[in-house]
N, C-alpha and C positions, 0 to 999 in steps of 0.2 A: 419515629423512623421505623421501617418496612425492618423485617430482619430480613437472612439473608434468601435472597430471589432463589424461585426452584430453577436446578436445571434446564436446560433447553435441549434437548436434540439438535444436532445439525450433522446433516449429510454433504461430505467433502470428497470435491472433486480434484482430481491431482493432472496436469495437463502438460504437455509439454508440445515445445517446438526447436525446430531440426532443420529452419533454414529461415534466414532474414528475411524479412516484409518484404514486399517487393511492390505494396502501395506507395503512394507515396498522397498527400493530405496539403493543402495550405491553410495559414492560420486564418481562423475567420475576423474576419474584416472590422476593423472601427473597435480593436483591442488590442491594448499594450501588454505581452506576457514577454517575461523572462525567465528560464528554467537556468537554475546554477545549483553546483553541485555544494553542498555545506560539508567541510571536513570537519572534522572534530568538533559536530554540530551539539549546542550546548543542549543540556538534557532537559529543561523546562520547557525550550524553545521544541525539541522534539515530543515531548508528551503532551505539548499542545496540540503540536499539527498531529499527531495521531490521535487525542481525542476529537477533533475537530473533524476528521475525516472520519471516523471509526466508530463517534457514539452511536450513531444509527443504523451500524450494520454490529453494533456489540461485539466489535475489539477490545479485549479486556487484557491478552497476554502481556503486551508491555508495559502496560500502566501500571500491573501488579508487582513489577520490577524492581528493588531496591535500586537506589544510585549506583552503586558500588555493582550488579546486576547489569545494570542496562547500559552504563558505559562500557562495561567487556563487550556487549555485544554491537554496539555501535561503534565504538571506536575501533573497532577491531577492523583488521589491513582488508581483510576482504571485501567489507561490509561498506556500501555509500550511500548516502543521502542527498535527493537533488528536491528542490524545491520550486514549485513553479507561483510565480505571481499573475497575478491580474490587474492592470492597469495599477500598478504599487502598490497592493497589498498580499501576500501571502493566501494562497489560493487550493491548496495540495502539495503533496508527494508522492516520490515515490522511491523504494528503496533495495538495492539489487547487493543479492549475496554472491560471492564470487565462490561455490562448493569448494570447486578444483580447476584443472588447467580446462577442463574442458567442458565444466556448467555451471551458468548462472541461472538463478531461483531469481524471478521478482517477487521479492518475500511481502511486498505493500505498495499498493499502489491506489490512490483516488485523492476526490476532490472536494473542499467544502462547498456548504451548499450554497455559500453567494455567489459560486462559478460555476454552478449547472445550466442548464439550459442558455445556455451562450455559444454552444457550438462548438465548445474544446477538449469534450471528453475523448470521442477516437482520435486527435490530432496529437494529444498530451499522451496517448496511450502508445500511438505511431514512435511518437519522441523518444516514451520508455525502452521501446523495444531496440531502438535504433544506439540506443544506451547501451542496452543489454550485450548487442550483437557487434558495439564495439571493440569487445574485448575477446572476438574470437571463438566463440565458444563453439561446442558438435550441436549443445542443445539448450534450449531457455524453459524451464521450469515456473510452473504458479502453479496454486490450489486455491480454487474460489468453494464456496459453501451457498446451502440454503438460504442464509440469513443476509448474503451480499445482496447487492443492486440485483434486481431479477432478469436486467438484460448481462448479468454482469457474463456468464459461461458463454452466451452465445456471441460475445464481442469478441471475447479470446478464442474462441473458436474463427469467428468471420476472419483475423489478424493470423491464423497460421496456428495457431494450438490445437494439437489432440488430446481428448483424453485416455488415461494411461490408468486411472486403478480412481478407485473410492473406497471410503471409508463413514463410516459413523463413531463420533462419539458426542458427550456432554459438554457443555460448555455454561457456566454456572457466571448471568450478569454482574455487573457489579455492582454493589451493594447502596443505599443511600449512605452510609459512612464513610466507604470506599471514594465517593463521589466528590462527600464535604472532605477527604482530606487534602485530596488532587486538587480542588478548588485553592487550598492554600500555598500549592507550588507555583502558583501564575502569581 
C-alpha cells in the first residue's frame, strides 16, 4: 500500500443565486427516474452514494467522518437528502443545507457514472434547484472547485449562479487504507 497521497491544490469557487430558474427541462425520454427525499437516511447507504458520486472528483470530507460525526450532520433539522434513481436503481444525490431563514447551500450534488450521458444531468440539476427554491430562500449558495466535472461552473453559472469570492486551499486524497476500511462499511 501507497502511504499517504501528497496534497492536491484546488481552487474553489463559491457562487451564489438570488432568484429561481425560470427554465424549465423535460425528462428525457425512454427513462424511469424518481427523486425522493430519504430522512434519517441510514449512514452506509449515504457514504455509498457519496463515494459513488464523489470518488472521481476526490470527495473525501465526509467519508473521514466518524458515525457519531456524520449523523450530527446529516440528521440534523436543516440538512436533506433526496436521492434520484434511474430506471430502479439508485443513480445520485443531492443534498441542500437549510443556513438560515433566508439561505440554502447545495452543499452536494451529482451523479454516478451509469447515469451520465443519458441526458439527466441539467434536468436532475433543474430538479435541485427547484428543491432548493422551495423553501423560500433570498439566495441558493454552492462551491464547485477544480477537481469537479470541468463543465461543472459553467452549468451553475448557465442555471442562474454568480460567482461571489474564491478561494485556495489543500485537499489531501484518501489513502489506500482509508479506502480498504470504507470498503468494509458496505
Amino acid at each position: 500500500m501507497r502511504k499517504t497521497p501528497e496534497p492536491i491544490a484546488v481552487h474553489i469557487t463559491e457562487l451564489e443565486m438570488t432568484a429561481p430558474p425560470k427554465q424549465s427541462l423535460p425528462v428525457p425520454i425512454n427513462i424511469q427516474t424518481a427523486i425522493m427525499r430519504v430522512p434519517e437516511i441510514p449512514l452506509p447507504f449515504y457514504r455509498f452514494l457519496y463515494l459513488q458520486v464523489g470518488r472521481r472528483w476526490n470527495w473525501v470530507d465526509r467519508l473521514r467522518l466518524d458515525d457519531e460525526a456524520l449523523s450530527k450532520v446529516l440528521h440534523d433539522k436543516r440538512n436533506s437528502v433526496s436521492v434520484i434513481s434511474v430506471n430502479g436503481a439508485p443513480a445520485g444525490f443531492f443534498e441542500l443545507l437549510h443556513l438560515d431563514e433566508d439561505t440554502v447551500e447545495l452543499s452536494h450534488f451529482g451523479m454516478f457514472e451509469h447515469a451520465l450521458g443519458l441526458g439527466l444531468g441539467k434536468w436532475f440539476l433543474l430538479q435541485t434547484l427547484y428543491a432548493a427554491w422551495s423553501y423560500n430562500p433570498q439566495v441558493v449558495k454552492v462551491s464547485t472547485n477544480n477537481l469537479d466535472h470541468p463543465r461543472a461552473l459553467q452549468l451553475y453559472q448557465r442555471f442562474g449562479f454568480s460567482p461571489v469570492s474564491t478561494r485556495d486551499e489543500m485537499l489531501t486524497p484518501l489513502s489506500d487504507k482509508e479506502m480498504t476500511a470504507l470498503s468494509r462499511l458496505f
